[in-house]
Wavefront OBJ file of the C-alpha trace (Angstrom):
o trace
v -29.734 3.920 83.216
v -32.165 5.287 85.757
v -35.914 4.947 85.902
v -36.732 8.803 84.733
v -34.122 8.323 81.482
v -36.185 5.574 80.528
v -40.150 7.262 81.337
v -39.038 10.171 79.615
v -37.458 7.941 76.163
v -41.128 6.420 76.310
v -42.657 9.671 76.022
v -40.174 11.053 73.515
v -41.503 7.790 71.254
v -44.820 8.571 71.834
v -44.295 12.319 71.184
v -42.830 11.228 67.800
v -45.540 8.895 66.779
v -47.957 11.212 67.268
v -46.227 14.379 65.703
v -45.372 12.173 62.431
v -49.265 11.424 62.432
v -50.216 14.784 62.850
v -48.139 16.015 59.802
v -49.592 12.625 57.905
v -52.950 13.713 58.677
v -52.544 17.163 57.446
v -53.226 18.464 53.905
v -50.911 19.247 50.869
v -50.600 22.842 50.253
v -49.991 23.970 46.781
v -48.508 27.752 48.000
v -45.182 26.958 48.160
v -42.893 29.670 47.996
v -45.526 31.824 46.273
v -47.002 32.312 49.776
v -43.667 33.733 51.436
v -42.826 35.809 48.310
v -46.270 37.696 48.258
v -47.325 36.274 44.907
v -50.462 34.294 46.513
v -53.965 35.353 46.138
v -54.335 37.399 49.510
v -58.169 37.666 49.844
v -59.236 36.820 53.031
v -62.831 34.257 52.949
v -65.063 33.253 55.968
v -63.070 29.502 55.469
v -59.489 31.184 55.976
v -60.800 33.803 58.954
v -61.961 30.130 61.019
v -59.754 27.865 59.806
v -58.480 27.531 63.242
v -61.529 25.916 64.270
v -61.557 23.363 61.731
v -59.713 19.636 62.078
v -57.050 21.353 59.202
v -56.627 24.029 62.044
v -56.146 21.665 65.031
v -53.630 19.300 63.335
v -52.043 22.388 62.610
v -51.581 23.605 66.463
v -50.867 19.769 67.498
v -47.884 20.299 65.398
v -46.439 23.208 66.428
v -47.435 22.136 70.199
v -45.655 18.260 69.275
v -42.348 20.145 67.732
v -41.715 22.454 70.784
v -42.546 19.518 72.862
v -40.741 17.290 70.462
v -37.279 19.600 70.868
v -37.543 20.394 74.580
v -37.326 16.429 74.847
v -34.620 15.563 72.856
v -32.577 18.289 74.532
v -33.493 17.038 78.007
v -32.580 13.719 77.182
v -29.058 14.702 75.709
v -28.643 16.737 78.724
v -29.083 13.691 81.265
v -27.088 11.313 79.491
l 1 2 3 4 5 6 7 8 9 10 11 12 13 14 15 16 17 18 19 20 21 22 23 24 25 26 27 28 29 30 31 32 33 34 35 36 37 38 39 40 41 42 43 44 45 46 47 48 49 50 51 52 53 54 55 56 57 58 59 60 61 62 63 64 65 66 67 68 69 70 71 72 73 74 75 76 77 78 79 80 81
C-alpha cells in the first residue's frame, strides 16, 4: 500500500468524524414531508431570511461541504485500489 493510499484513508476518517458531528450538532426539524409537499407555514421572518449566519446555518453548509468532500473521497480511494 503506498504512502498517498494511506494520507488520504486518514483524511477520509477525519472527514467522517467530523461530518457525523456536524449532523449530531445540528437540530431536529419537525417539517418532515410537510415541507416538500407545500403544506408548511411559508411566511418568511427576519430568523429564516439570516439563518445562514447563525451556528444552525454553518453546521448546515459544513455538511453539505463534508458530504461532497465525503463522496469525492471514497470514490478516489476505490479508484486507487
Amino acid at each position: 500500500m503506498s504512502w498517498y493510499v494511506i494520507v488520504l484513508e486518514i483524511i477520509f476518517a477525519l472527514v467522517s468524524v467530523g461530518l457525523m458531528a456536524c449532523i449530531l450538532l445540528q437540530k431536529k426539524r419537525s417539517d418532515g414531508l410537510g415541507s416538500i409537499a407545500g403544506m408548511a407555514n411559508t411566511a418568511e421572518t427576519y430568523w429564516d431570511k439570516n439563518k445562514g449566519n447563525s451556528m444552525e446555518g454553518r453546521l448546515y453548509k459544513y455538511t453539505k461541504i463534508g458530504g461532497g468532500v465525503f463522496l469525492v473521497l471514497s470514490l478516489v480511494i476505490c479508484l486507487i485500489k
